[in-house]
C-alpha positions as CSV (number, residue, x, y, z in Angstrom):
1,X,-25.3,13.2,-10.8
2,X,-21.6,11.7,-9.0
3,X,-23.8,10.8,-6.0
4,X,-26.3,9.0,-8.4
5,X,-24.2,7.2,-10.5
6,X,-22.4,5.8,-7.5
7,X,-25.8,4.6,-5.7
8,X,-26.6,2.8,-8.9
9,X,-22.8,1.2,-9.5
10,X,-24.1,-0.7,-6.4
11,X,-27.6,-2.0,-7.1
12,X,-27.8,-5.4,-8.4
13,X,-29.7,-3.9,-11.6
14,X,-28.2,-3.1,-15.0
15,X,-28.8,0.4,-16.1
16,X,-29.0,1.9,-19.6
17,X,-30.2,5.5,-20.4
18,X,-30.5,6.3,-23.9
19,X,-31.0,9.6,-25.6
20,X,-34.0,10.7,-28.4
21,X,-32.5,8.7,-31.1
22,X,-31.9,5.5,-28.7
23,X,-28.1,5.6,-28.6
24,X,-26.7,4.8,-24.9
25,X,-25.9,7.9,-22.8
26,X,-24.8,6.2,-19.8
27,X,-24.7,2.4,-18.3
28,X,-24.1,1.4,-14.8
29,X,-21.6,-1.1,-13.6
30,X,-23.6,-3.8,-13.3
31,X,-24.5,-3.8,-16.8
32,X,-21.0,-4.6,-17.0
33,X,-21.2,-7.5,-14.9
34,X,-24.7,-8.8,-16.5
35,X,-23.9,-8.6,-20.2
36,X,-20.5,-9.0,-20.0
37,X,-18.1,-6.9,-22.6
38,X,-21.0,-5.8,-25.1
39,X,-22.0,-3.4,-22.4
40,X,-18.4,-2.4,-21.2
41,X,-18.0,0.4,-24.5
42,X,-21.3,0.6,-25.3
43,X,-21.3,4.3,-24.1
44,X,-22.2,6.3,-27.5
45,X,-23.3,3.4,-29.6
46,X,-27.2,2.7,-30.9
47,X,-28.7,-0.1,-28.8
48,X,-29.7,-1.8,-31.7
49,X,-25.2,-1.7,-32.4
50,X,-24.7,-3.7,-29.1
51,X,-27.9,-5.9,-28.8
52,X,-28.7,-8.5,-30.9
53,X,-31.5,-8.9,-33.0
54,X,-33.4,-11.6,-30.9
55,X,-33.3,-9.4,-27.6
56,X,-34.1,-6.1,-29.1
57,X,-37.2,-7.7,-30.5
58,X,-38.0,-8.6,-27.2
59,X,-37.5,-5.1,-26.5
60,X,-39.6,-2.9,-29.2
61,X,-43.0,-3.3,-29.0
62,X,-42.4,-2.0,-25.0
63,X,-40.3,0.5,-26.3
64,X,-43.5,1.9,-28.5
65,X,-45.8,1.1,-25.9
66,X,-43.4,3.6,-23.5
67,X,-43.2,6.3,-26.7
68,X,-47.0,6.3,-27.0
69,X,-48.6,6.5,-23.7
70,X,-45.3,7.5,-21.2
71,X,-45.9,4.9,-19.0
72,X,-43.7,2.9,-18.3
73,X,-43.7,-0.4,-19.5
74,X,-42.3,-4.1,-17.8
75,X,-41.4,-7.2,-20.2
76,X,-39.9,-10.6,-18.8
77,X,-38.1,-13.1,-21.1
78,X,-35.0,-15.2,-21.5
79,X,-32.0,-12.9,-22.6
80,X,-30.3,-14.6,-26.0
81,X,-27.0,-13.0,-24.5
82,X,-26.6,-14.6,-20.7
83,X,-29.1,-17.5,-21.2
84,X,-30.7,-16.3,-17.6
85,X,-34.1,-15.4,-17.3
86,X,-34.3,-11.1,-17.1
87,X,-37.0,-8.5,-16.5
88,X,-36.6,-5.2,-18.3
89,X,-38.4,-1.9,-17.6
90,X,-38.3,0.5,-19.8
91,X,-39.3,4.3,-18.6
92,X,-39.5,7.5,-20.2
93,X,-37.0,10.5,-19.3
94,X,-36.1,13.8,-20.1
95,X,-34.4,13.6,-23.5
96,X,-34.5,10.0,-23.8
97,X,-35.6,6.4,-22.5
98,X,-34.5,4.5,-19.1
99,X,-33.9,0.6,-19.4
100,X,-33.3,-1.2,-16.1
101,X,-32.8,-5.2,-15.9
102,X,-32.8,-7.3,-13.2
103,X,-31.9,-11.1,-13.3
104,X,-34.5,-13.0,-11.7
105,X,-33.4,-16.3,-13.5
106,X,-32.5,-18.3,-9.8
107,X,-35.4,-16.6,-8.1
108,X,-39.1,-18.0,-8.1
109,X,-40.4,-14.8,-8.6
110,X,-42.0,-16.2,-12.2
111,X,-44.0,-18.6,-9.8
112,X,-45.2,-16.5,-7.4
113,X,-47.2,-13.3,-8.2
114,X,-46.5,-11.4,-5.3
115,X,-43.1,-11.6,-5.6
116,X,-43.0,-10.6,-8.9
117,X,-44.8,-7.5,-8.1
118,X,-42.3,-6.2,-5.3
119,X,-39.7,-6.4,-7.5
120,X,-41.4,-4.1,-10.2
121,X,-42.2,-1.9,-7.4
122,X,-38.4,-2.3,-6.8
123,X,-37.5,-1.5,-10.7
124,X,-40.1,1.3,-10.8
125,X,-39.0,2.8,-7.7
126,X,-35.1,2.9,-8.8
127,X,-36.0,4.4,-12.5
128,X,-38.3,6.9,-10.4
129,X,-35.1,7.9,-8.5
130,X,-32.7,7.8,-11.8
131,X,-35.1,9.6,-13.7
132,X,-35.7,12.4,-10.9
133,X,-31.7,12.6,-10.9
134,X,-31.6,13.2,-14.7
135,X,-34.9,16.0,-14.5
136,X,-32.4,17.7,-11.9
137,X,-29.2,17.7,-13.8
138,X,-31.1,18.5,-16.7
139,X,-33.2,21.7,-14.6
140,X,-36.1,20.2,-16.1
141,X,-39.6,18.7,-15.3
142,X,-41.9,16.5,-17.3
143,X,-46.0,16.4,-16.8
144,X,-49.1,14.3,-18.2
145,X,-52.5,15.6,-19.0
146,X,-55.4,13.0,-19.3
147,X,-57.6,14.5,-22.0
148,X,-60.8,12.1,-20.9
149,X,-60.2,12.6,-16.9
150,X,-59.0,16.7,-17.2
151,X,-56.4,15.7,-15.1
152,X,-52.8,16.9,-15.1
153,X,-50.0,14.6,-13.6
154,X,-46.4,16.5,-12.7
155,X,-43.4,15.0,-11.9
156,X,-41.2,16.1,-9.1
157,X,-38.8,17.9,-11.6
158,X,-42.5,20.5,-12.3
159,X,-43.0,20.9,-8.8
160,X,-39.1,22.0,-8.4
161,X,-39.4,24.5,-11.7
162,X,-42.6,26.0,-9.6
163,X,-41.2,25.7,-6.1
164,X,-44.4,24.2,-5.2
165,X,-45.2,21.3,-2.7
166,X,-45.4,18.1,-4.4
167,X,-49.1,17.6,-3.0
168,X,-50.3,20.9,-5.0
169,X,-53.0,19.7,-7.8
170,X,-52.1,21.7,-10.8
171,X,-54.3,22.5,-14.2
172,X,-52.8,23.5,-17.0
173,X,-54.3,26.9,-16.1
174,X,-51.0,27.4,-14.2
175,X,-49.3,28.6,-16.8
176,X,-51.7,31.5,-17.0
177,X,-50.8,32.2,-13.2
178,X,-47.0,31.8,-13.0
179,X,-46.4,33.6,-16.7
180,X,-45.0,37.0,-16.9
181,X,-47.3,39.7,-18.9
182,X,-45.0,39.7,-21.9
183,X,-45.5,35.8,-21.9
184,X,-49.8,35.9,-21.1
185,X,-50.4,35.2,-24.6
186,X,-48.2,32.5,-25.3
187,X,-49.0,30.8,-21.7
188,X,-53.0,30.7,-23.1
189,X,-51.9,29.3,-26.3
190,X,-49.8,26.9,-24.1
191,X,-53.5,26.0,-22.2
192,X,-55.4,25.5,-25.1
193,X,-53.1,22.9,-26.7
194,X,-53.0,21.5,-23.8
195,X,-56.6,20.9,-23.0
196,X,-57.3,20.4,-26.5
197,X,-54.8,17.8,-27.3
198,X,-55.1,18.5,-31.5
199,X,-51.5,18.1,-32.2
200,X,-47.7,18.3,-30.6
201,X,-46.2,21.7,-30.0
202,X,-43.1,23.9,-28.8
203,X,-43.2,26.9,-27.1
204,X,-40.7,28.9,-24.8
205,X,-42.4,31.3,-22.4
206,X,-40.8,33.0,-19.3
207,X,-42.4,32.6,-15.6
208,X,-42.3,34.5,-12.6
209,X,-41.1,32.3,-9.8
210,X,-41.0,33.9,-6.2
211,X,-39.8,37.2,-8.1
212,X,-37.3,35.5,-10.3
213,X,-37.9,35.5,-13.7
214,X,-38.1,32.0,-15.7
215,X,-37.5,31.1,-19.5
216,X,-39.1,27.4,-20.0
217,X,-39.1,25.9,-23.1
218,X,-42.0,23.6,-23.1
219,X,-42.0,20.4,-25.7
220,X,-45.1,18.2,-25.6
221,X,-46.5,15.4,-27.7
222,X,-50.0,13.8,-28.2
223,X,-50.6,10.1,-27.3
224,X,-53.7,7.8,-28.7
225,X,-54.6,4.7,-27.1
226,X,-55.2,1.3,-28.8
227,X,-58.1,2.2,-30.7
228,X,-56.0,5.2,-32.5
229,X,-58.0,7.8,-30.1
230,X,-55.4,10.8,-28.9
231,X,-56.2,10.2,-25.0
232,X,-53.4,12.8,-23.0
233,X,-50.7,15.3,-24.0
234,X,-47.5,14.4,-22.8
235,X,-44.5,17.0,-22.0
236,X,-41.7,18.1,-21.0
237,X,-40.2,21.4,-19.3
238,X,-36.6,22.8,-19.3
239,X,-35.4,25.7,-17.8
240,X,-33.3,27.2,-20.2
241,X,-32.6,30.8,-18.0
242,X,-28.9,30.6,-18.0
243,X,-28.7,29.6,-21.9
244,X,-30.9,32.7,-22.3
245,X,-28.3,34.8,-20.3
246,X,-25.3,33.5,-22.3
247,X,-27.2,34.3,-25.5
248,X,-28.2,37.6,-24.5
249,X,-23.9,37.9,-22.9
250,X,-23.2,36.9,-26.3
251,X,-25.1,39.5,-28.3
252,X,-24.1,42.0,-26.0
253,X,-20.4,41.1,-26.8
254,X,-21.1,41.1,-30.4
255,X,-22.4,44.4,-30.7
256,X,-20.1,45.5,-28.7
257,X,-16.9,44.3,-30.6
258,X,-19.0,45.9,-33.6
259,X,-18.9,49.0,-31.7
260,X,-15.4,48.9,-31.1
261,X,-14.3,48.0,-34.7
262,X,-16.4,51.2,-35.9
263,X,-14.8,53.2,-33.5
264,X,-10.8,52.3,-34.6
265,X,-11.9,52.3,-38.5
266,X,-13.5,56.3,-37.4
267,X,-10.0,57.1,-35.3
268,X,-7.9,55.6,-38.3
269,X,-10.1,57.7,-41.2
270,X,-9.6,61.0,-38.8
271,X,-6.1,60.4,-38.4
272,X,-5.1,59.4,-41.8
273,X,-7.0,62.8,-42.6
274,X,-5.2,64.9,-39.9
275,X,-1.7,62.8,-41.4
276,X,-2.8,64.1,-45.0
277,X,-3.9,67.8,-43.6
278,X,-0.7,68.0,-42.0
279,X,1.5,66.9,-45.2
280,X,-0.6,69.3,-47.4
281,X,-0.7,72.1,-45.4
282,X,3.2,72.3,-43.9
283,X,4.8,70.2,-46.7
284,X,3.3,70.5,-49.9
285,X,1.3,73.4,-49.7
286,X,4.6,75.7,-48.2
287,X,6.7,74.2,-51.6
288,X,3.8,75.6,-53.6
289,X,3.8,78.6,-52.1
290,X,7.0,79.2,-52.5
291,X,7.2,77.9,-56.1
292,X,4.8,80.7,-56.7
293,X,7.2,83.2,-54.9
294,X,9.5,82.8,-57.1
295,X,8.0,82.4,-60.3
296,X,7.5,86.1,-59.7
297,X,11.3,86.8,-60.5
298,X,11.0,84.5,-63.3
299,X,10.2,87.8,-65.8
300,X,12.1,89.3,-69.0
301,X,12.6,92.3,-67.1
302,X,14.2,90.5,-64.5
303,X,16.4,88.3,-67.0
304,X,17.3,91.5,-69.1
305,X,18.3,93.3,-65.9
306,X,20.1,90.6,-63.6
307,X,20.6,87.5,-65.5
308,X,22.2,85.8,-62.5
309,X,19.3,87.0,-60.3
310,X,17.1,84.8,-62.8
311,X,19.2,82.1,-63.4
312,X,19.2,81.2,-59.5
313,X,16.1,82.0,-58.8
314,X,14.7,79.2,-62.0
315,X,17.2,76.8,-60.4
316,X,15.5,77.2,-56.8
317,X,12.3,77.0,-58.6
318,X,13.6,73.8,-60.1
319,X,14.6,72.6,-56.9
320,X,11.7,73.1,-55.1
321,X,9.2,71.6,-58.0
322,X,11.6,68.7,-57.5
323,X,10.9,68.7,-53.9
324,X,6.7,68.9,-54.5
325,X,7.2,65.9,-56.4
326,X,8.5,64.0,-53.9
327,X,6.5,65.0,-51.2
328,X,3.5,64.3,-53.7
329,X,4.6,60.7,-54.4
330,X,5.4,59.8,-50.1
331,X,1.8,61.3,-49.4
332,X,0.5,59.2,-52.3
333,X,2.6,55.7,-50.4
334,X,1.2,56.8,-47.2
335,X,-2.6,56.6,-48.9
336,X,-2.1,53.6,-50.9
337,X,0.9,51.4,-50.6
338,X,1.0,49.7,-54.2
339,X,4.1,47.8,-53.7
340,X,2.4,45.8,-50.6
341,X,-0.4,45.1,-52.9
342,X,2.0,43.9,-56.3
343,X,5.3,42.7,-53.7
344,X,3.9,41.9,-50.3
345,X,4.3,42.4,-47.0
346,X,8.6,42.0,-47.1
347,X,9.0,44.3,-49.7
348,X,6.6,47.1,-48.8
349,X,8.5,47.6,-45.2
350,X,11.4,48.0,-46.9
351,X,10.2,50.6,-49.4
352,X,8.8,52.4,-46.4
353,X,12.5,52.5,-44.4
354,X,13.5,55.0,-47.1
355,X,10.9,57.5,-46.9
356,X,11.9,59.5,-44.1
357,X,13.7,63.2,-43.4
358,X,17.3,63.3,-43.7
359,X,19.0,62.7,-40.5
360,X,16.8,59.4,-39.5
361,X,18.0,56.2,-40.7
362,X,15.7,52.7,-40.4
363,X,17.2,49.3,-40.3
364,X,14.8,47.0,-41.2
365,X,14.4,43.4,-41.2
366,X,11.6,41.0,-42.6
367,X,11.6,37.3,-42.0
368,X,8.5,36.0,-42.9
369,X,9.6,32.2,-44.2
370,X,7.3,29.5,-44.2
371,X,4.5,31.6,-42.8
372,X,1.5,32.9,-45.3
373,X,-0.6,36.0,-44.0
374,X,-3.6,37.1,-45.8
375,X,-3.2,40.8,-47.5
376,X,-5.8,42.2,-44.8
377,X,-3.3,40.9,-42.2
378,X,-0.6,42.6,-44.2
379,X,-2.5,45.9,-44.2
380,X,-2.8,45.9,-40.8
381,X,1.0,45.0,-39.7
382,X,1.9,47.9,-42.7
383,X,-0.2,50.5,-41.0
384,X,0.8,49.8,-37.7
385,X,4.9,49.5,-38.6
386,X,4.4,52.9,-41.0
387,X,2.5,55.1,-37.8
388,X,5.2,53.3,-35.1
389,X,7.4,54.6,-38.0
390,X,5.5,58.1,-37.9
391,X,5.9,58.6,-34.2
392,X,9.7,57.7,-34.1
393,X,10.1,60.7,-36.9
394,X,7.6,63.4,-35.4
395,X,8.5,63.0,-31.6
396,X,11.1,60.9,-30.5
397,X,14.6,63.1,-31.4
398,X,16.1,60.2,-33.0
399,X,18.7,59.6,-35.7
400,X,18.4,56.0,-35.9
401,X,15.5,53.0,-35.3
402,X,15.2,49.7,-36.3
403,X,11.9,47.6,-37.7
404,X,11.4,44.0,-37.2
405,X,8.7,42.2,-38.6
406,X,9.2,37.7,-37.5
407,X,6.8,35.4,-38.4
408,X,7.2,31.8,-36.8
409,X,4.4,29.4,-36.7
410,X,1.3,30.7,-35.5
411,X,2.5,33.8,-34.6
412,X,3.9,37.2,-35.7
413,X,6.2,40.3,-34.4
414,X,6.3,43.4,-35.1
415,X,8.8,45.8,-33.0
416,X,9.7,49.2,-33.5
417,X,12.5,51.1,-31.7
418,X,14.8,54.0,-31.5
419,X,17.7,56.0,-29.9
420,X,15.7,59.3,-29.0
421,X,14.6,61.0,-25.8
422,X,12.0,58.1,-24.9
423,X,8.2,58.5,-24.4
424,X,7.6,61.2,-21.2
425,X,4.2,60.6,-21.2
426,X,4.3,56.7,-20.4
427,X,6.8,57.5,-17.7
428,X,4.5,60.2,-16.0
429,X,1.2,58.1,-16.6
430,X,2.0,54.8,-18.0
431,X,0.0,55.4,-21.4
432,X,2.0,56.3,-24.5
433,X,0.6,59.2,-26.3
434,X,-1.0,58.4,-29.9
435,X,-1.0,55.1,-29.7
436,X,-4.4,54.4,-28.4
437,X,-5.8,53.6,-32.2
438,X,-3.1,51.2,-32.7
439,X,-4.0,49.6,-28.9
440,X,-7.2,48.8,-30.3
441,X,-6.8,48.0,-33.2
442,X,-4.4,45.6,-32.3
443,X,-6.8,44.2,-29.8
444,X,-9.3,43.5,-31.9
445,X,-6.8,41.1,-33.9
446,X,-6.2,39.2,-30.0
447,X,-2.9,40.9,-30.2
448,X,-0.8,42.2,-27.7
449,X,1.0,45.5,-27.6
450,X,3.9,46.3,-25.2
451,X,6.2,49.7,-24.8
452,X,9.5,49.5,-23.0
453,X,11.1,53.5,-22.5
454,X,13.8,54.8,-20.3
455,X,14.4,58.6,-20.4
456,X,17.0,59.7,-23.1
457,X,16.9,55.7,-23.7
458,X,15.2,55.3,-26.7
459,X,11.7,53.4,-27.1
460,X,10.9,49.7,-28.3
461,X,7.1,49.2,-29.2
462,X,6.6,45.1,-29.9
463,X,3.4,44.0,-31.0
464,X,2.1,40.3,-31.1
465,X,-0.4,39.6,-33.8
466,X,-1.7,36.1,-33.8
467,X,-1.4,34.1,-37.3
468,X,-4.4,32.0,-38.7
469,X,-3.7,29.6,-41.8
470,X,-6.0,32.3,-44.3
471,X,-6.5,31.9,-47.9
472,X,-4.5,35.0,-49.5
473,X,-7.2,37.8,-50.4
474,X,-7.3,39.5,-53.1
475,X,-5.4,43.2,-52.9
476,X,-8.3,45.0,-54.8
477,X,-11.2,43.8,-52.2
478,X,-9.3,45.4,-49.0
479,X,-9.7,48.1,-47.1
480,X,-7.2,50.6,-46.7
481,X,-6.7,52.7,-43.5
């Protein structure tokens, strides 16, 4: 279209293309020069906007003339706007109308026939050309079918869809040809609106073109002449292939990214199950156990015989009760963290730096000023600090880490590190072990996850989450995982 727009910069012949709904989609630079300013921003604008009132009724009834039979239509008269004496023809297009106006005003082509019929043949022959350039940027075609004569007109835009020879008489029978067999019964519905002419229509249909597969979307409308009598079928073909292909690109992605999401939601359920397992089997099920040990010594005969025996054995009873309490209350934070849902984000990291074993100490810091996350962004920063957390307590040997949580702007940081033996398994094969849920998860947010070890270094996990300006959700409506 570059190469076209410069050939018609050049041609003594202002140029005006205007979409369905008549506002200007592109003017040459003569127009510039013909008009004068009116047509130097008119690029956007309704014609009716930049013309007056005296030209554009100079301009209608040609205008309907063009909408009703697709010819196209000439119309000479003296322009209100440079006083000269101009000859406008007005052509149809694909997805829109083609004005052309030459100045003939020092000429005596009014005088002379002849004269005034080279230089229609002149403005015909450059909206042919402008109007092929537009079919080709647009992949499309457009056709006419004479309902009185059966006879069906293409334009060189059809003959490109079909690569056919531009001699080639065509029927509306070729659809029946060139369409696939999952598109045979919309291709004969095609032909009989067509040939019948009862009313305008839409269809899409796919074709098979020299073994490549087509998806057309046909739009055609019926035309009566000046008695009222519908006398063609006028249309228009697009080739709308590579809009199918993103389409079908972008359902693929969708279900896709739905797969993905029900994927991390079943790896976060099966871990947060192992996680509980784990603490009910080796923590809280072992305190039981041995709560029910000893309640065995807790007997009169044992009191009447050894009341020292009894009395230490009720106080490591005691103790160990006390210890199934606690270990009842951090599995019941680890299911449901009630002081993110009545305190936020700030103070439910905090909380959560002083539920580890003895012997491992978290420094944490929260700066989350001028920044407002909604609670299901919350969750998921509080599930991935607390199993970072998990990690740095079950495998990495250390006595101290730190927690940082930033938010600034659009974006927030999470980081997690610690002064233990460092990750092995990322050194040996570049992936950390158990962090594959949180990869994804944060993925799925547009995150980015990073993991810096050295051996007997430590570890620092950092984690990007990007920050949109959400309203804050209600605690009771999200999901925990």
């Amino acid at each position: 279209m570059d190469h076209a727009t410069e050939i018609l910069d050049v041609v003594p012949i202002a140029y005006f293309y205007l979409d369905p709904d008549h506002s200007i989609l592109f003017r040459n630079q003569y127009a510039i020069k013909l008009f004068g300013g009116i047509a130097e921003d008119c690029v956007g604008r309704h014609i009716s906007d930049v013309f007056p009132e005296a030209e554009m009724k100079q301009l209608s009834d040609a205008m309907t003339d063009v909408k009703r039979s697709g010819d196209p239509a000439v119309k000479t008269f003296v322009s209100s706007l440079t006083n000269r004496l101009l000859q406008c023809s007005i052509s149809s297009a694909p997805h829109g109308i083609i004005f052309s106006f030459l100045d003939i005003h020092d000429s005596k082509i009014p005088n002379q026939q002849n004269e005034l019929e080279v230089v229609e043949e002149q403005i015909r022959s450059n909206t042919r050309v402008l109007l092929q350039q537009a079919e080709q940027l647009a992949d499309a075609g457009s056709w006419n079918y004479n309902l009185q004569q059966k006879t069906m007109t293409w334009s060189d835009g059809m003959y490109r869809l079909f690569h056919l020879d531009s001699h080639v008489n065509v029927q509306p029978d070729i659809y029946l040809e060139y369409a696939t067999p999952e598109s045979l019964i919309t291709a004969a519905r095609i032909v009989n609106f067509i040939e019948s002419g009862r009313h305008d229509f839409e269809e899409r249909m796919e074709i098979n073109v020299a073994g490549r597969v087509k998806v057309l979307r046909l739009k055609a409308a019926i035309a009566k002449d000046n008695n009222g009598i519908v006398d063609r079928v006028l249309g228009i073909d697009i080739d709308i292939t590579a809009m199918r292909h993103a389409e079908d690109n972008l359902r693929y992605m969708q279900v896709k990214q739905q797969q993905e999401i029900f994927q991390v939601t079943l790896d976060a359920q099966e871990s947060e199950r192992r996680r509980i397992s784990d603490s009910l089997q080796n923590g809280l099920a072992q305190l039981l156990y041995g709560i029910k040990l000893h309640m065995s010594y807790l007997t009169r005969e044992i009191h009447g015989i050894s009341p020292d025996k009894f009395a230490k054995s009720k106080e490591y009873t005691d103790n160990l009760l006390a210890e199934a309490i606690t270990e009842t209350r951090k599995i019941s934070h680890e299911l449901m963290p009630t002081v993110l849902a009545g305190f936020g984000l700030n103070a439910a990291i905090k909380e959560l730096c002083g539920f580890w074993r003895e012997g491992l100490f978290f420094q944490c810091e929260v700066t989350l000023e001028g920044i407002n996350l909604s609670y299901y962004l919350e969750l998921v920063v509080f599930r991935t600090v607390q199993e970072l957390m998990i990690n740095v307590d079950k495998h990495a040997e250390a006595s101290k880490g730190k927690v940082v949580v930033f938010g600034q702007s659009n974006v927030l940081k999470v980081q997690v590190s610690d002064n233990g033996k460092g990750m092995p398994e990322l050194w040996e094969s570049g992936q950390g072990a158990g962090l594959s849920a949180i990869q994804r998860q944060v993925a799925l947010l547009n995150g980015d996850l990073t993991i810096d070890s050295e051996p007997m270094m430590g570890t620092v996990i950092t984690v990007h989450f990007p920050v949109f300006p959400f309203e804050r959700a209600q605690p009771g409506n999200a999901i925990s995982g």
